[in-house]
C-alpha positions in Angstrom: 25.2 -42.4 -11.7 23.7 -45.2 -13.0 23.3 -46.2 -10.4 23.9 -54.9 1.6 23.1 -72.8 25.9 22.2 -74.4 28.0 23.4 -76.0 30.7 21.9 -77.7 34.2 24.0 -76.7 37.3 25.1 -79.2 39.4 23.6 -80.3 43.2 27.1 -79.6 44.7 30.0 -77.5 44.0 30.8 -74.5 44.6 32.9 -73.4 41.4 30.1 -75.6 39.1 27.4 -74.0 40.4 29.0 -70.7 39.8 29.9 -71.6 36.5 26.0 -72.3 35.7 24.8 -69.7 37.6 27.0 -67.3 34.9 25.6 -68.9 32.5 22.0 -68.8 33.1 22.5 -65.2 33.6 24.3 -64.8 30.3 21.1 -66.5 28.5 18.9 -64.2 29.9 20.8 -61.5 28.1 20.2 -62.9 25.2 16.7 -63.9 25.3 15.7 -60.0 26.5 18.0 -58.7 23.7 21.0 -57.2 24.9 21.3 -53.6 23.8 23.9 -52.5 21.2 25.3 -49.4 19.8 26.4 -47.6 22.4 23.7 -45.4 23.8 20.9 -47.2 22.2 19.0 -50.3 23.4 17.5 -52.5 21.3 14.3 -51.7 19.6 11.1 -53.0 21.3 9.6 -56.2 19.5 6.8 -55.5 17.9 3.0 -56.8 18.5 3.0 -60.1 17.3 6.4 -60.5 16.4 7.0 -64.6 15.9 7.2 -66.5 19.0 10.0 -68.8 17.7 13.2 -68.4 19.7 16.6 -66.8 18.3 18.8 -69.3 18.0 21.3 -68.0 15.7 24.6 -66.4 17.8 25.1 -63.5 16.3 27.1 -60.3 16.3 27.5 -59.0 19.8 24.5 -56.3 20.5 22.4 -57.2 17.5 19.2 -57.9 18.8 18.2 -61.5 18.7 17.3 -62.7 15.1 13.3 -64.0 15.5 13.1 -66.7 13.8 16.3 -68.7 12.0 14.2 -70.0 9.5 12.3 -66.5 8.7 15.1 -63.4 8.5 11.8 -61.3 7.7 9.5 -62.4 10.7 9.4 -58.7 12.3 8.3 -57.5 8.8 4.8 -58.7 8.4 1.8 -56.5 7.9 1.2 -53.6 9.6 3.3 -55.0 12.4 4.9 -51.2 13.2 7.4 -51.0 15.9 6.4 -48.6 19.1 8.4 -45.7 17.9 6.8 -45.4 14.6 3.3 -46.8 14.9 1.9 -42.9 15.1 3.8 -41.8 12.1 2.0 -40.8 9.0 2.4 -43.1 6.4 4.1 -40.9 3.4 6.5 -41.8 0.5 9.6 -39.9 0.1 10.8 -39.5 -3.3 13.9 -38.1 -3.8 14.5 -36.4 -7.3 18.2 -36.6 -8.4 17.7 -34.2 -10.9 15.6 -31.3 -8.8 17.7 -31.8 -5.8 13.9 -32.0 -3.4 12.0 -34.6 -1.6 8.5 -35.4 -3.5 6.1 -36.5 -0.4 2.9 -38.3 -1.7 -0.1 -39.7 0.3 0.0 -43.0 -0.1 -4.1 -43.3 0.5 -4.6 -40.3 -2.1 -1.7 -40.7 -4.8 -1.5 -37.3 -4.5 1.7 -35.3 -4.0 0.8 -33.4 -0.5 4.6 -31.4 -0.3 8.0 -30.7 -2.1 10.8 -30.8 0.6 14.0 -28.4 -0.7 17.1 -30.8 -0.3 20.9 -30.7 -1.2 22.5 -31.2 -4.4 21.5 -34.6 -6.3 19.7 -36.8 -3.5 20.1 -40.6 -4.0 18.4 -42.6 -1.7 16.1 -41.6 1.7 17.5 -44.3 4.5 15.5 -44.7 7.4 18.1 -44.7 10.8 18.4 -47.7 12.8 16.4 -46.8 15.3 13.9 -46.2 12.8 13.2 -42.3 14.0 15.0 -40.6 11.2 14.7 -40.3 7.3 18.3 -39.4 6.1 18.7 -38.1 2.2 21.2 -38.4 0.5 22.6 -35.8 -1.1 25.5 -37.5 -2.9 27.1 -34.3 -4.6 25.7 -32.1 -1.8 28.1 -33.8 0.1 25.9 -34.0 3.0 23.1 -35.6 4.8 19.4 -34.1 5.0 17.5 -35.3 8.3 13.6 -35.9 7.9 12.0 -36.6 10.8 8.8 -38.8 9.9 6.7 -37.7 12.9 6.6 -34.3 11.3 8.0 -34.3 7.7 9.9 -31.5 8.9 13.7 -31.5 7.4 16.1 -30.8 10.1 19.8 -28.6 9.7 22.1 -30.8 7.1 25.3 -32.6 8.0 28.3 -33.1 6.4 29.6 -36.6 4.8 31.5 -36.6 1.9 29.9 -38.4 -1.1 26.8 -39.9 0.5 26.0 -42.3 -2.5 24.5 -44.9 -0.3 23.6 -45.4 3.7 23.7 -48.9 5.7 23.7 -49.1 9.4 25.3 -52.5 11.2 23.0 -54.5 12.8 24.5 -53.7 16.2 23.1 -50.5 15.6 27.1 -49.3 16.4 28.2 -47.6 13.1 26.3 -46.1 9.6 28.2 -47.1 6.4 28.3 -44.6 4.1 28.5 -46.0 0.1 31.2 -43.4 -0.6 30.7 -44.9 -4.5 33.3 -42.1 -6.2 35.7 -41.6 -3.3 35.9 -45.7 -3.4 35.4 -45.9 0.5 33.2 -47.7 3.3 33.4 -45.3 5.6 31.9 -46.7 9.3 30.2 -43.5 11.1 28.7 -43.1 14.5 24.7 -43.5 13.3 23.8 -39.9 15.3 26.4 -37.6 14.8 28.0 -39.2 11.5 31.4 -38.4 12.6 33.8 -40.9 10.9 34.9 -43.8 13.2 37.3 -45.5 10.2 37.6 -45.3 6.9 38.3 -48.3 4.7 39.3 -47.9 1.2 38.3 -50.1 -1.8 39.9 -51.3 -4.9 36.8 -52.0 -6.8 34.6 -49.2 -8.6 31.1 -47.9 -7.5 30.5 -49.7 -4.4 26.8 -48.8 -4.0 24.6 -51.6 -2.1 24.2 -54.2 0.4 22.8 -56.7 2.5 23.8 -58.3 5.8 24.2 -62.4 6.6 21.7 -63.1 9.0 24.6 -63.3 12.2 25.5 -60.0 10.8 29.2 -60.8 11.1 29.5 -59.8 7.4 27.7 -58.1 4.4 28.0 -58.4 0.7 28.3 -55.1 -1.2 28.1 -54.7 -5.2 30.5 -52.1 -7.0 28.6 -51.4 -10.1 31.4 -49.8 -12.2 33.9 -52.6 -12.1 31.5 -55.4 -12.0 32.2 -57.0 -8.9 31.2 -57.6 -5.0 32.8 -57.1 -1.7 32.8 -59.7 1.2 32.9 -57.5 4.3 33.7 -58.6 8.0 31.1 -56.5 10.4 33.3 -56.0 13.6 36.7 -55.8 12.3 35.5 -53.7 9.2 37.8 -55.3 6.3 37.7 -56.7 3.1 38.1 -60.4 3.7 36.7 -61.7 0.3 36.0 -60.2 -3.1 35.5 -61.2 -6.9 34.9 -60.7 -10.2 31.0 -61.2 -11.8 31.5 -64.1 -14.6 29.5 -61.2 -17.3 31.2 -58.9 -19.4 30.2 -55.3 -18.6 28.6 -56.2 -15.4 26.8 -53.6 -13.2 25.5 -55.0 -10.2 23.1 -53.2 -8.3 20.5 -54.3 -5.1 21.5 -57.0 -3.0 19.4 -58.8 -1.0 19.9 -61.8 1.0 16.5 -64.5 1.3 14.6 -65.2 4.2 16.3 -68.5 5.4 19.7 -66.9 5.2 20.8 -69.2 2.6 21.2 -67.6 -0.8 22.2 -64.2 -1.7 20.8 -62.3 -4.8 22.2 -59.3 -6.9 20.5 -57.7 -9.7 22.4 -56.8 -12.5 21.2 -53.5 -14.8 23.6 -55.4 -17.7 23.5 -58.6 -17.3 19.8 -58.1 -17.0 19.0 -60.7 -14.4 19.7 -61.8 -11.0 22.9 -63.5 -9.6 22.6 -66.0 -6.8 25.6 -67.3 -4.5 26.1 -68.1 -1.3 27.7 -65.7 1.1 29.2 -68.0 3.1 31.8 -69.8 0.8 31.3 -66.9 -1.6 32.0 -69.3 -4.7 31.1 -68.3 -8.4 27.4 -67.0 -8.8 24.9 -68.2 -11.8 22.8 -66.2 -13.3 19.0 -66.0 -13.4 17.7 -64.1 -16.2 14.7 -61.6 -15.5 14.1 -58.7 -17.6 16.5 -55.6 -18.8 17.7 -53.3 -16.7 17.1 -55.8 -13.0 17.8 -53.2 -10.7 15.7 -53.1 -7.6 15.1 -56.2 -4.9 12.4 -56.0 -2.6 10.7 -58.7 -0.3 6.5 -59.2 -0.1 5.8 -59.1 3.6 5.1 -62.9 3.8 8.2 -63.4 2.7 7.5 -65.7 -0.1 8.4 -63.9 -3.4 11.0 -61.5 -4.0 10.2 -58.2 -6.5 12.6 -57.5 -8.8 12.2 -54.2 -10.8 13.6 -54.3 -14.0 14.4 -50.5 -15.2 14.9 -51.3 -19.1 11.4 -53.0 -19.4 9.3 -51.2 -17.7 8.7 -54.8 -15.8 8.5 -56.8 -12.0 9.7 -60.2 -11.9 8.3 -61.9 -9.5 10.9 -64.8 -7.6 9.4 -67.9 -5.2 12.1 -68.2 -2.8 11.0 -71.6 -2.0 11.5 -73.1 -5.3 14.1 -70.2 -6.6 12.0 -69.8 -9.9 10.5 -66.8 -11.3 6.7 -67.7 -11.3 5.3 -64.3 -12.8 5.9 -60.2 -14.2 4.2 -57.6 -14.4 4.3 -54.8 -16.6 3.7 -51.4 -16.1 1.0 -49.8 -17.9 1.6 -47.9 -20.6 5.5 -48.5 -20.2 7.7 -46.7 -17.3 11.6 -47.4 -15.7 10.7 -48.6 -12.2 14.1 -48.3 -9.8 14.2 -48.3 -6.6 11.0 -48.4 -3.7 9.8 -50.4 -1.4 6.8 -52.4 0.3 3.7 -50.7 1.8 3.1 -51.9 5.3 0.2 -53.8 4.7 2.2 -55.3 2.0 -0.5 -54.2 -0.4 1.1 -52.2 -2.7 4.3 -52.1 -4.0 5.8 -48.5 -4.6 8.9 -47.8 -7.1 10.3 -44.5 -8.5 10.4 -43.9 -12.5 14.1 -43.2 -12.8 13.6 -42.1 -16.6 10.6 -40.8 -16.2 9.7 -38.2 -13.2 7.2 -40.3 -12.0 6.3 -43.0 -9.3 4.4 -46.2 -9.8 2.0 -48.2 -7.1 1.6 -51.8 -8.4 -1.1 -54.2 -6.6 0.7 -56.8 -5.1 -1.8 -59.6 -5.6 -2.9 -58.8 -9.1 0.3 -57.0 -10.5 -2.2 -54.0 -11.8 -0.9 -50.6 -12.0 -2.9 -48.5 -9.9 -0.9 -44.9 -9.5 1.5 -43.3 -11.5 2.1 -40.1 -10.0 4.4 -37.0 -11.7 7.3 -36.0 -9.5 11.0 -34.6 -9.7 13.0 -34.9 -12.4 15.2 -38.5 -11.8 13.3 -40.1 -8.7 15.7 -42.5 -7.6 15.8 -44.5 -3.9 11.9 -43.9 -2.4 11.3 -45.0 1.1 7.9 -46.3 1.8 7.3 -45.3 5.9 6.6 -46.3 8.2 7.5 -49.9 7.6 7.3 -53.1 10.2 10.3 -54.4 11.4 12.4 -53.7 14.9 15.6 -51.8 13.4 16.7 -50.4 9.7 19.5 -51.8 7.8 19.3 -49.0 6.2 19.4 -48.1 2.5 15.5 -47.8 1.3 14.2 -49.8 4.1 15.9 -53.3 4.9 14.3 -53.9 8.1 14.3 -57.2 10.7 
């Protein structure tokens, strides 16, 4: 394939004061973070999480967003959640065309195993409750468990055409990118038995990226060129359209840290399209290099990373004044993909689609400092641990 209240009670009265009273109560909720998903609670903050207080409303059990004006506040360095603070820090690489798992040390750039996996891996999607690496195996028709304690890969399970893997921010349901089948299908996140299915009329549907309520996400369907506006809870299509490009693939999507404006890279239209999610009206185009593929955020969340496959190049976007201010090119040429940030936001790691190899780029200086021989088609690498409090899913969208 070619490839997201307040209220003062009253001094008298007994049915005001009860009124209040509920109230109060209900805000507590919300400050501690109500749990969601069922059996799981909401993830722990992490040390020095921001101290500014959630004041967006969002989708009932999503823990409370940080900081309205920072989507990205959990993320900054090193900033590891409890449950994964002891893991080693590894990159996954799965190889599309050797159907394994390349794991490399990311303090050594050396390749330290070479897990066995099913038939033509995709991505590897960290779980929402961050405690599992899931491959997968999009022809394998199943789903390869890592767990990142051990780097130990765990019995398979069965999901039919595993293109792509998002959770909901609730933690309730995965969402399998089921790109050939043309399906979202919504799965319990443990046991991945199918909860509903919802069929699509646009081709390829492959990524996505969450509003920051996470009442809805916006997914791209490379093959036909167009996007899906998806309501969380009720799990429809309420909204979809056309890209204004002949030949449009659209790939990554990823939405910026103040909630406002949505990106999608574009392998053929070789840039970036911008909208906004919530009136979903015609994007413009922002050119950055051939083949824009992959969209990642730098843990201060004040650039966006934007891989472009055809050139060998990152273009590097300043969310604050929506302008590209630098690229970088790899050295001696490559096809960087798909990756992620490390968690002290010092290195940026992508896989070599086209060429069996992965790069590590500096993040302050844009130099080239590893390129490391692995698999034949690396595709979707997960960088882990990473900061954050729960996984969107897909190579590590985390908040």
């Amino acid at each position: 394939m070619a490839d997201r209240n307040r209220t003062h009670p009253r001094p008298t009265g007994t049915r005001p004061t009860r009124r209040a009273a509920l109230l109060v109560a209900a805000c507590a909720l919300v400050a501690a973070g109500c749990a969601g998903g069922g059996e799981q609670s909401a993830p722990a903050r992490s040390a020095g999480a921001s101290p500014h207080k959630a004041v967006v409303q969002g989708l009932p059990g999503m823990p409370p967003v940080l900081d309205a004006r920072d989507l990205y506040a959990a993320d900054r360095p090193n900033r590891l959640a409890p449950q994964v603070k002891n893991f080693p820090s590894r990159i996954y690489v799965p190889n599309t065309g050797s159907d394994t798992v390349t794991v490399i040390d990311p303090k050594t750039y050396q390749v330290i195993e070479t897990i066995p996996v099913g038939v033509q891996p995709q991505h590897v999607v960290p779980s929402w409750d961050m405690k599992t690496l899931w491959v997968n195996n999009n022809r394998g028709h199943d789903l390869t468990p890592i767990d990142p304690a051990t780097g130990k890969a765990g019995k398979p399970v069965k999901v039919h055409d595993p293109y792509n893997l998002y959770f909901t921010p609730d933690g309730k349901y995965a969402v399998v990118m089921a790109s050939m089948d043309r399906q979202l299908v919504f799965r319990d996140p443990h046991t991945m038995a199918i909860r509903k299915t919802l069929p699509v009329s646009c081709a390829g549907v492959n990524h996505a990226d969450f509003s920051p309520d996470g009442k809805y996400f916006i997914v791209s369907c490379e093959f036909s060129g167009e996007l899906l506006k998806v309501d969380t809870a009720k799990m429809t299509v309420i909204a979809q359209q056309k890209l204004p490009f002949e030949g449009a693939m659209p790939q990554d999507v990823k939405i910026s840290p103040d909630g406002k404006t949505w990106y999608v890279a574009d392998m053929m239209a070789d840039g970036v399209w911008i909208l906004n999610g919530d009136t979903f009206d015609r994007p413009k185009l922002l050119p950055t290099g051939k083949g824009a593929h992959g969209l990642y955020v730098s843990r201060d969340s004040r650039t966006m990373y934007v891989s472009n496959r055809g050139e060998g190049s990152i273009s590097l976007l300043d969310f604050k004044t929506g302008e590209l201010v630098n690229k970088w090119h790899i050295r001696g040429g490559g096809s960087p993909d798909m990756g992620g940030v490390s968690a002290d936001g010092n290195v940026l790691w992508l896989s070599g689609r086209y060429n069996s190899e992965v790069y590590a780029l500096d993040t302050h200086s844009g130099k080239t400092l590893a390129k490391i021989r692995v698999g034949v088609g690396p595709h979707g690498l997960a960088v882990y641990p990473q900061p954050g409090r729960y996984s969107l899913g897909h190579t590590g969208i985390f908040r």
